[in-house]
Legacy VTK file of the C-alpha trace (Angstrom):
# vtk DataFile Version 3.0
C-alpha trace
ASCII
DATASET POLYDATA
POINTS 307 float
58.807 36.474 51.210
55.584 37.557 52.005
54.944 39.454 48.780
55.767 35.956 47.137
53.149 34.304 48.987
50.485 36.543 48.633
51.111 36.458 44.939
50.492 32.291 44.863
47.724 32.701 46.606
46.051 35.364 44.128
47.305 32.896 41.235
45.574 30.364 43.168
42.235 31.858 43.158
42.175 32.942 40.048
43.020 29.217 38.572
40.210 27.860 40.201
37.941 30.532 39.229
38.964 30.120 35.734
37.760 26.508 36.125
34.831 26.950 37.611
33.797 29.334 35.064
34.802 26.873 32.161
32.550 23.882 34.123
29.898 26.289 34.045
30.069 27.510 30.178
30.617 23.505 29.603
27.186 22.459 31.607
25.105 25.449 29.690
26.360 24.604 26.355
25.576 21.001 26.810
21.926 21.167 28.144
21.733 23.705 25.026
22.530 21.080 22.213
20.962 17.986 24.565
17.809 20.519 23.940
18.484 21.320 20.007
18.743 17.877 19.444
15.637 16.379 21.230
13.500 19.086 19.560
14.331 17.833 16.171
14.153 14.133 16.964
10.521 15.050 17.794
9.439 16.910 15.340
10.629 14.519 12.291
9.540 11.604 13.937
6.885 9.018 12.793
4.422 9.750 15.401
4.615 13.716 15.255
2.393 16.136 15.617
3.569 17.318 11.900
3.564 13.752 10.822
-0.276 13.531 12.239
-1.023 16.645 10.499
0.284 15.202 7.124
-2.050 12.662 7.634
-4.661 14.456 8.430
-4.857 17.212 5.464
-4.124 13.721 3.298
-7.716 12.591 4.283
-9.325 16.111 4.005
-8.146 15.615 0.127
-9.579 12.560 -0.276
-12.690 13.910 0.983
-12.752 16.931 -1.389
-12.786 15.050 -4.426
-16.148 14.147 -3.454
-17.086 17.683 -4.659
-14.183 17.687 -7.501
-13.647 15.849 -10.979
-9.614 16.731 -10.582
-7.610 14.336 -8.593
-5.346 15.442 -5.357
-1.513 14.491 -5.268
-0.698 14.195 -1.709
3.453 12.863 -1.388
3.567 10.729 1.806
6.276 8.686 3.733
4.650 6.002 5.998
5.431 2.296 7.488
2.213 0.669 7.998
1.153 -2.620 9.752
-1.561 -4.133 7.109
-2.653 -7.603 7.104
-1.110 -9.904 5.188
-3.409 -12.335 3.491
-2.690 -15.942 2.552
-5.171 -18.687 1.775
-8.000 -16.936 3.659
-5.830 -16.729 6.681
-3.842 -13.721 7.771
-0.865 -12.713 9.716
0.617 -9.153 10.025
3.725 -7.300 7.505
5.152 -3.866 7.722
4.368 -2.443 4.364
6.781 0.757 3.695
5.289 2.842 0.970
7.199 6.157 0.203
4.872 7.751 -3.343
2.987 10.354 -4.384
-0.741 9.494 -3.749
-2.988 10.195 -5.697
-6.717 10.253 -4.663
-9.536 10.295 -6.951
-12.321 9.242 -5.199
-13.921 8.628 -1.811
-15.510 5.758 -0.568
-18.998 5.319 -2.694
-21.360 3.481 -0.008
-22.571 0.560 -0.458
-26.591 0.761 -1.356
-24.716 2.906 -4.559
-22.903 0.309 -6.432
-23.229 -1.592 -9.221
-23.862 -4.754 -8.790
-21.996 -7.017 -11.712
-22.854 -10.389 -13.175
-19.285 -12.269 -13.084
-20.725 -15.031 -15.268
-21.466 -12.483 -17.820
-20.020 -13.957 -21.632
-16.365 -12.085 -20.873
-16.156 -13.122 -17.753
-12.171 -12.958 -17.089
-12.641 -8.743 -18.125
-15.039 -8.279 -15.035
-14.925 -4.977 -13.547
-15.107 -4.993 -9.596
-13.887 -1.736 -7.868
-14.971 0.860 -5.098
-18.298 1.505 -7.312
-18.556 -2.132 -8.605
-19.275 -4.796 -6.658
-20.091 -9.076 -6.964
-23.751 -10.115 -6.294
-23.921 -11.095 -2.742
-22.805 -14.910 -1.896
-21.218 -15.741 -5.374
-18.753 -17.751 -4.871
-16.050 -18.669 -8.152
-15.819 -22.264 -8.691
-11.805 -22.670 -7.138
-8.647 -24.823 -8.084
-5.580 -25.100 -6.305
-2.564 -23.248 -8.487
1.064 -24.556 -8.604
0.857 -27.399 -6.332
-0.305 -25.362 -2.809
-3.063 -24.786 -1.121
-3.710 -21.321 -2.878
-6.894 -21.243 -4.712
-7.953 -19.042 -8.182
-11.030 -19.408 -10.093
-10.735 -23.046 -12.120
-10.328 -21.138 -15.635
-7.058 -19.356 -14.053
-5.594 -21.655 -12.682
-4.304 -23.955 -15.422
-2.593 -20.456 -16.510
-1.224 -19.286 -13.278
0.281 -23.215 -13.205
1.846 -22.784 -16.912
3.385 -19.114 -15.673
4.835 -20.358 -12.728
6.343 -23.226 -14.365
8.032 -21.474 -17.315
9.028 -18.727 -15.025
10.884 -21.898 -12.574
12.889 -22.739 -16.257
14.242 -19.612 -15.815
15.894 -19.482 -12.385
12.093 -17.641 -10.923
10.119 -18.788 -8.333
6.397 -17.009 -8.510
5.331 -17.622 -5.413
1.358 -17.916 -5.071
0.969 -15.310 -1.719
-2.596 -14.584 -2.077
-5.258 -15.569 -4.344
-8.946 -15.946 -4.161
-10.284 -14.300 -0.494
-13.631 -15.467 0.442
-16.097 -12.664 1.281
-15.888 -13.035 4.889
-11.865 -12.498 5.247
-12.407 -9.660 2.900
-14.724 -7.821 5.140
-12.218 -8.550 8.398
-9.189 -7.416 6.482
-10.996 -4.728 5.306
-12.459 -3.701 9.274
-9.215 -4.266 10.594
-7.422 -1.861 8.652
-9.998 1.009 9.429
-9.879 0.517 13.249
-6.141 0.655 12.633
-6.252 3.948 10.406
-9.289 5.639 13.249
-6.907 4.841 15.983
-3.371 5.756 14.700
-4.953 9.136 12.710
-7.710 10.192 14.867
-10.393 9.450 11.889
-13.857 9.778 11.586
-14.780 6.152 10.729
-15.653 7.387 7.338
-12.591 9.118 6.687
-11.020 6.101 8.002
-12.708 3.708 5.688
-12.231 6.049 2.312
-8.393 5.700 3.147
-8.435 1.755 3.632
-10.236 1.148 0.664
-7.134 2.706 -1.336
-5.639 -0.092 0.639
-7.865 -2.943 0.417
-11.219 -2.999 -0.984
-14.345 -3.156 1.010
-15.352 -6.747 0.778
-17.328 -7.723 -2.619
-15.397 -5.009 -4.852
-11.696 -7.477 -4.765
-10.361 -9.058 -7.921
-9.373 -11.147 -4.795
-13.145 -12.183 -4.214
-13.383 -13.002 -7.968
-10.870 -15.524 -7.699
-8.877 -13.756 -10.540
-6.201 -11.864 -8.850
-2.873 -12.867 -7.541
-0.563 -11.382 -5.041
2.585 -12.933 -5.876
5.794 -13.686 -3.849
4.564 -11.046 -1.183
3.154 -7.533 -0.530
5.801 -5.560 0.046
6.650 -2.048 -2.520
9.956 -3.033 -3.213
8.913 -6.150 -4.543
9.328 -3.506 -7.565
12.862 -4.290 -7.515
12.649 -7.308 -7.360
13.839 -10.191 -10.183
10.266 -11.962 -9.611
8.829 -8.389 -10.726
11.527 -7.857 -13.695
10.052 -11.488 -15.182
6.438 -10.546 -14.852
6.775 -7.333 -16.470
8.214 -9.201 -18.849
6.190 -12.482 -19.602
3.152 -12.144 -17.787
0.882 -11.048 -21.068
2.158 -14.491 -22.218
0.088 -16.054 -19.505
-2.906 -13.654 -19.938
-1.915 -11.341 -16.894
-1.353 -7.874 -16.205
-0.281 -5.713 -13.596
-3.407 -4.370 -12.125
-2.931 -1.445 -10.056
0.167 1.275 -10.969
0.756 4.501 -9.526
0.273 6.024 -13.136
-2.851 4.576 -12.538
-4.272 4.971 -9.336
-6.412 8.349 -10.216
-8.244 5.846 -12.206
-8.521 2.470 -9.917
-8.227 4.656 -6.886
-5.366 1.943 -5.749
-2.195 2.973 -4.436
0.443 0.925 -6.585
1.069 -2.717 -5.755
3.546 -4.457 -7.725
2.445 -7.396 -6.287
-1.255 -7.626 -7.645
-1.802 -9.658 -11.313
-4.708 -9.837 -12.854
-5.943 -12.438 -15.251
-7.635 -11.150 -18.135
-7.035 -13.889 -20.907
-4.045 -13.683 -23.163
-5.335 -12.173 -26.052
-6.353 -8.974 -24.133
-3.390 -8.947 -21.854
-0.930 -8.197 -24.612
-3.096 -5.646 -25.886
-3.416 -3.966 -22.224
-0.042 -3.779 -21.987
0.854 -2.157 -25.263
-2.006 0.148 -24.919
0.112 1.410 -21.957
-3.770 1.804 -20.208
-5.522 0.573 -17.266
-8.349 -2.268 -17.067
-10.923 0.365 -17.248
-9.734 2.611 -19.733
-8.810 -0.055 -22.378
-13.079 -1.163 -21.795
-13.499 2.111 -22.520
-11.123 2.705 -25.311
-12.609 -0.647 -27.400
-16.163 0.302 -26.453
-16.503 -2.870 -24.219
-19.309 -2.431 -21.662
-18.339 -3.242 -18.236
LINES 1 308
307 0 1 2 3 4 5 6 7 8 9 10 11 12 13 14 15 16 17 18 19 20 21 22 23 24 25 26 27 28 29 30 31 32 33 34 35 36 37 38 39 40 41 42 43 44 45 46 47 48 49 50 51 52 53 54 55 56 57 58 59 60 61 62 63 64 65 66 67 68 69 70 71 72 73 74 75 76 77 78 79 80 81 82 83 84 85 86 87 88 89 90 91 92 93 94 95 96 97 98 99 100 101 102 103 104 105 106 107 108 109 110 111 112 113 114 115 116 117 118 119 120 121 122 123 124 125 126 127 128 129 130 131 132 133 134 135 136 137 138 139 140 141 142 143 144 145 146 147 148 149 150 151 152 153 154 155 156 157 158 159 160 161 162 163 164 165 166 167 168 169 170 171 172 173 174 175 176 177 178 179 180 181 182 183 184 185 186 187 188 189 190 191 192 193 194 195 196 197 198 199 200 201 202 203 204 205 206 207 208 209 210 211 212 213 214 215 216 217 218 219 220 221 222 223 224 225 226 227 228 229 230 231 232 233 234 235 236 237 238 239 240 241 242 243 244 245 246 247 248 249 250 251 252 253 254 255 256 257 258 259 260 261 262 263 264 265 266 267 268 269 270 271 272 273 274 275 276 277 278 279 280 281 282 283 284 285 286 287 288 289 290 291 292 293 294 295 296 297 298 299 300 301 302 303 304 305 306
């Protein structure tokens, strides 16, 4: 009898070691994974140290163009807060862009561009980019397109109206987001975006500038400011997808628009891609843009048209 019970007891004490141990083994393997797991959330986050890195060897690209013809292809994954303008007034968007970027050129200061005459004889192929810029306080003489409160240069507008109406025929609504910007809200978009790059990237306010102005122009250099530009439905990349998109690549020439700024492109404009942005150019040149398959600048170039 005794034998039995000092048998049950050893049985005893072995079951609950054999517990304890397997509570143990449980607790270790558990804090292991709970630690596998958190270290990989962090490192593919957003706001990573590998994610600021990215970043930063993005803007050290930018910068060595300065020294190099070749362009840089940097492929990037970012959401970005930008201002969203409308009607010189502006609220704020979350603009996803996943692309390759291409950089071709930093930020050419200000006492180094060309100043342009907009009321030269082709006034509608005006060149304003990075290096080009308007004379300081012209203002385009304005008309309100498609019935808002959105304004284009008076010659445009009677075209953006005959677009948007023929597109409405057709089941589309073209949307007037933003057209002509005034100087002023140019140069605050423009500001607010580099504080917002030299605060979220730890930028030099230069580097911080060259990388907004792939963005949005420094005020003076906008097709916006010209009053001959149109952001249409909103500013958002998959407006690509979009049926609004599908039309315009479609019928815009018609209506003496093109898509301005491609990602084909952007070694030449120095614009990331925005499917958004139309330009008007006049309808005889628009078709032949778009057939030429070339940018604004290169088709100047290409029919020896000085801009």
């Amino acid at each position: 009898m005794k034998k039995t019970t000092d048998l049950n007891k050893i049985i005893t004490v072995l079951t609950v070691l054999c517990v304890c141990t397997a509570v143990i083994l449980s607790g270790l393997i558990g804090v292991y994974f709970m630690k596998k797991n958190s270290s990989v959330a962090f490192v593919s986050g957003a706001d990573s140290p590998r994610a600021s890195t990215t970043v930063k060897q993005t803007t050290s690209e930018v910068s060595t163009t300065e020294k190099s013809a070749e362009s840089t292809t940097v492929a990037s994954t970012q959401s970005t807060t930008v201002p969203v303008f409308s009607n010189n007034n502006t609220t704020s968007a979350t603009v996803s862009t996943t692309q390759s970027t291409t950089q071709s050129t930093t930020l050419i200061p200000e006492n180094e561009r060309i100043v342009v005459n907009p009321e030269q004889e082709l006034w509608n192929l005006v060149v304003v980019n990075a290096g080009r810029e308007m004379p300081e306080g012209y203002v385009p003489e304005l008309a309100c397109v498609a019935g808002t409160s959105v304004k284009m240069d008076y010659r445009v507008a009677p075209w953006y109206d005959k677009m948007y109406y023929a597109a409405k025929r057709d089941g589309i609504t073209l949307t007037p987001y933003s057209g002509y910007r005034s100087y002023e809200r140019q140069k605050i978009n423009y500001n607010n975006l580099t504080e917002k790059y030299m605060s979220r990237y730890s930028l030099s306010r230069a580097e911080a500038a060259a990388k907004a102005a792939t963005v949005i122009l420094p005020p003076g250099t906008s097709e916006h400011n010209l009053g001959l530009a149109m952001d249409i439905c909103n500013t958002y990349d998959s407006f690509a997808g979009q049926k609004e998109f599908a039309w315009l690549t479609e019928h815009a020439h018609e209506y003496g628009f093109i898509l301005r700024y491609t990602a084909e492109k952007q070694s030449v404009t120095g614009i990331v891609p925005e499917p958004w942005h139309w330009r008007y150019v006049g309808v005889e040149y628009a078709e032949k843009i778009k057939n030429s398959g070339l940018c604004l600048e290169e088709y100047l170039d290409s029919v020896g048209i000085a801009y």
